[in-house]
C-alpha positions in Angstrom: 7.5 41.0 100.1 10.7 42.8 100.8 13.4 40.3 101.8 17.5 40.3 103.3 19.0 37.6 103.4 22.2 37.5 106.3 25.0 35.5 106.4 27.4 35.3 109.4 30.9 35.2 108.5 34.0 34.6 110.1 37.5 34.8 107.6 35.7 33.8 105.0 37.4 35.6 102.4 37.1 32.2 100.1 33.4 32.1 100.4 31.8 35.5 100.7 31.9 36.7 97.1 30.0 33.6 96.0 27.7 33.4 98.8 26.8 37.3 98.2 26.2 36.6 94.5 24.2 33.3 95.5 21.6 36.1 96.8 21.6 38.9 95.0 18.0 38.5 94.4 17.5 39.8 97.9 16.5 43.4 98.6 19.2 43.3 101.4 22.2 41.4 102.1 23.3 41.8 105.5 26.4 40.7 106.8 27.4 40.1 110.6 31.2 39.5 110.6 33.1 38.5 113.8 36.2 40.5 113.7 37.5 38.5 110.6 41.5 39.3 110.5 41.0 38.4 106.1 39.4 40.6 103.6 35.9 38.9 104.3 34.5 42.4 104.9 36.2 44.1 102.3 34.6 41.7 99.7 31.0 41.8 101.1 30.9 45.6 101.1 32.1 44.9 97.5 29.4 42.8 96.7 26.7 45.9 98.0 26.5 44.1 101.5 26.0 46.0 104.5 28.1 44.7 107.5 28.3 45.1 110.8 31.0 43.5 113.0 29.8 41.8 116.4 32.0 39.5 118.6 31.4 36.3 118.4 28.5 34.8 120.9 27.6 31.9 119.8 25.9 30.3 116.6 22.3 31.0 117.4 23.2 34.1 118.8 24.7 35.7 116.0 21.8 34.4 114.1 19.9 35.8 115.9 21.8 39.4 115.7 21.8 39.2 112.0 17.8 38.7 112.4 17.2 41.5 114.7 19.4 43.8 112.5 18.0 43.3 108.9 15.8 46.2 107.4 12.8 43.8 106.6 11.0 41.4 108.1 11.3 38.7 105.4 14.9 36.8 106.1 16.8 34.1 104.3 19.5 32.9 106.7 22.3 31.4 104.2 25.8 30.2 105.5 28.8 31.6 104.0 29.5 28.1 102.7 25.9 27.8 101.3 24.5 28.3 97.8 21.0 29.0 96.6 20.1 27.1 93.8 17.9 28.2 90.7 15.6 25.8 91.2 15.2 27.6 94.6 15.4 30.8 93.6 12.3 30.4 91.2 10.5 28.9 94.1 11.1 31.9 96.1 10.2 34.1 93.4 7.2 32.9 92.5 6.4 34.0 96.2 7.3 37.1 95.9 4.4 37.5 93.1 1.9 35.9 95.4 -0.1 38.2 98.4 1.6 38.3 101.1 -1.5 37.0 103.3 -1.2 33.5 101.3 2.1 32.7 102.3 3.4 30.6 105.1 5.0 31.9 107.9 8.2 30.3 106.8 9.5 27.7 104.8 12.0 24.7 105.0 14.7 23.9 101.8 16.4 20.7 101.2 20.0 21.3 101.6 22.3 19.1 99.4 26.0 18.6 100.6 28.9 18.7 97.5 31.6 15.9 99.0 34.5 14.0 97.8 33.5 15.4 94.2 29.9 14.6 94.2 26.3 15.3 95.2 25.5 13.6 98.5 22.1 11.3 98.5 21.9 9.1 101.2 23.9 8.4 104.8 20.9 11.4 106.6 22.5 14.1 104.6 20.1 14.4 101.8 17.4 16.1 101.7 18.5 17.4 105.4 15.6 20.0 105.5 16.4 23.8 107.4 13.9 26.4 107.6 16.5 29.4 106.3 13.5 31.8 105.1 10.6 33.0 107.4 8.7 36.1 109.1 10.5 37.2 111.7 7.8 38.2 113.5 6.6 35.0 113.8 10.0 32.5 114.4 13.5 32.9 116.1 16.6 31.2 116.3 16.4 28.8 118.7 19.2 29.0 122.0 21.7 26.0 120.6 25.2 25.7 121.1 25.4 23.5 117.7 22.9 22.1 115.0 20.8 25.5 115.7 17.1 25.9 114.1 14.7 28.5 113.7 12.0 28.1 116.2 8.3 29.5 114.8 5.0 30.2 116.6 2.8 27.3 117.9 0.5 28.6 115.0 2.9 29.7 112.6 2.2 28.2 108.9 5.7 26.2 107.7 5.6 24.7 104.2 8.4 23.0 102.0 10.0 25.1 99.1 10.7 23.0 95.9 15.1 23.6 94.9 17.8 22.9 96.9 20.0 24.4 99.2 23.6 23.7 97.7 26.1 23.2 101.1 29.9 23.2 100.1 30.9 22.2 104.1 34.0 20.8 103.9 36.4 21.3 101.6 38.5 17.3 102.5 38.6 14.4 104.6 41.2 16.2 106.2 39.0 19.2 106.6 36.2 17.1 108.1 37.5 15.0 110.6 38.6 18.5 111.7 35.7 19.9 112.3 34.5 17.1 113.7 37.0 17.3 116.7 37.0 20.8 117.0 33.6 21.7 116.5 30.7 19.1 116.0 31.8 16.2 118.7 33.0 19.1 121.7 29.8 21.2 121.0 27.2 18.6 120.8 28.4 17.1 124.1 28.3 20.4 125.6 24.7 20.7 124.2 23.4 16.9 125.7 24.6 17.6 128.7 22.6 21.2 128.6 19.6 18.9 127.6 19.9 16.7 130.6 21.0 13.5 128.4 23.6 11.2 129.8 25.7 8.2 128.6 27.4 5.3 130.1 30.6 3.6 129.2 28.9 1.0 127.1 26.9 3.7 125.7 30.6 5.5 124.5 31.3 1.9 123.3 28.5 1.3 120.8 27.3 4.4 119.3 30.1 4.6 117.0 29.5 1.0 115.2 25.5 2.3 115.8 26.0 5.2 114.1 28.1 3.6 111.4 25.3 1.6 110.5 22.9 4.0 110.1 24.6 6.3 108.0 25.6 3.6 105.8 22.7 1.2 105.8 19.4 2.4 106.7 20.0 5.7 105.8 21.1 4.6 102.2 25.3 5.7 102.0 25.9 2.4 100.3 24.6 4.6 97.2 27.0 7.3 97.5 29.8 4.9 97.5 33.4 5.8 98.7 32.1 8.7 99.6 29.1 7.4 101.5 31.4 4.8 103.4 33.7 8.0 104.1 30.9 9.8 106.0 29.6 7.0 107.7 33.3 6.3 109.1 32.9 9.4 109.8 29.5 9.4 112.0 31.2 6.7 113.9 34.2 9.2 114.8 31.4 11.4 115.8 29.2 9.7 118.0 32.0 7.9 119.6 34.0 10.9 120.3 30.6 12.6 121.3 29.8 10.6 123.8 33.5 10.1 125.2 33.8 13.7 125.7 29.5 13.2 127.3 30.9 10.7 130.0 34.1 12.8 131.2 31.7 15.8 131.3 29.1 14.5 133.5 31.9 12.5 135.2 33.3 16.0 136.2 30.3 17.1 138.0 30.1 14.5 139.4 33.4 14.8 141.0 32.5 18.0 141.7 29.4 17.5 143.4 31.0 15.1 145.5 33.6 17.8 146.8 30.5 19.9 147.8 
């Protein structure tokens, strides 16, 4: 089994070195940069990556790129604010020792989130599985605008790998309400109204406290304390600016339509 792991990067001149390190292991690193103005390259070619810069065209997409560009069929995908644990790495190299005609066609990881100084458990972050390694001649990246997967064969094999996936996402509160209205809420709008889903006023109104209470009570973020009320506050920043920006989306075409 001959393996490259890819990591898409943009300025990430904080993360890179670690993330390169976090899979060393692999018999390739690829890199796929979009035109970072830091020293993210400068680093990764440091670290014996090889990169190549493509413009930015999505998340998926550039996935995708880095897939159709590494040397070997075998890929771990690992963001540049991603670590692999050694728990995780014995896993995986315990399959590199097997035959190849054993294994699965790909395999899902738990990914644990670091916040607010600790290891997250509950609130739907933990064990958050992602299928990060598999054959890519049997899977993809799927065509997302935000939360993208890999997509396998109908009869494609997918087991669980024991180890975690260490995720270092956001660095403050600061840092994640950001991300939240610049990235998470405006994308996975975007993306529901791709998928045909609609909301409603009423809809806007209640998926905030809706999603507050899922994070923090059935989905166990009373454990994680502060932090776990943090990140349920949080979800209900998310769903209700999610479905805010949902209504005046649809409203749009709407308006639009009605021009026609």
């Amino acid at each position: 089994m001959k393996i490259t792991a890819t990591i898409i990067t943009l300025n990430e001149a904080e993360n890179i070195r670690a993330a390169c390190e976090s899979v060393n292991w692999a018999d390739e690193i690829l890199v796929v940069d979009s035109e970072s103005t830091d020293s993210t390259r400068d680093i990764a070619t440091q670290c014996g990556a090889r990169v190549i810069v493509n413009p930015w065209p999505g998340f998926s997409e550039q996935k995708q790129f880095a897939v159709n560009s590494a040397n070997h069929d075998w890929v771990f995908s690992l963001d540049a604010d991603e670590r692999v644990s050694s728990d995780l790495l014995s896993s995986i190299s315990a399959l590199r020792s097997k035959d190849e005609s054993t294994l699965a066609d790909g395999y899902r990881v738990a990914r644990r989130a670091f916040y607010m100084g600790r290891w997250i458990r509950g609130g739907g972050w933990y064990p958050d599985y992602q299928l990060r390694f598999f054959n890519r001649t049997r899977g993809r990246w799927g065509e997302r605008l935000i939360h993208e997967s890999v997509s396998m064969d109908q009869s494609a094999r997918v087991e669980i790998l024991c180890g975690d996936l260490l995720h270092y996402s956001m660095r403050d509160t600061t840092h994640h309400r950001q991300m939240i209205e610049e990235r998470y809420a405006p994308l996975g709008a975007r993306q529901m109204l791709r998928d045909g889903k609609r909301t409603s006023a009423w809809r806007a109104a209640v998926a905030g406290p809706a999603a507050f209470l899922r994070s923090f009570l059935l989905k166990g973020g009373w454990r994680d304390g502060r932090a776990g009320l943090t990140i349920a506050n949080f979800a209900w920043r998310h769903a209700s600016l999610k479905h805010s920006i949902l209504y005046d989306l649809q409203n749009q075409r709407l308006d639009v339509a009605a021009r026609k």
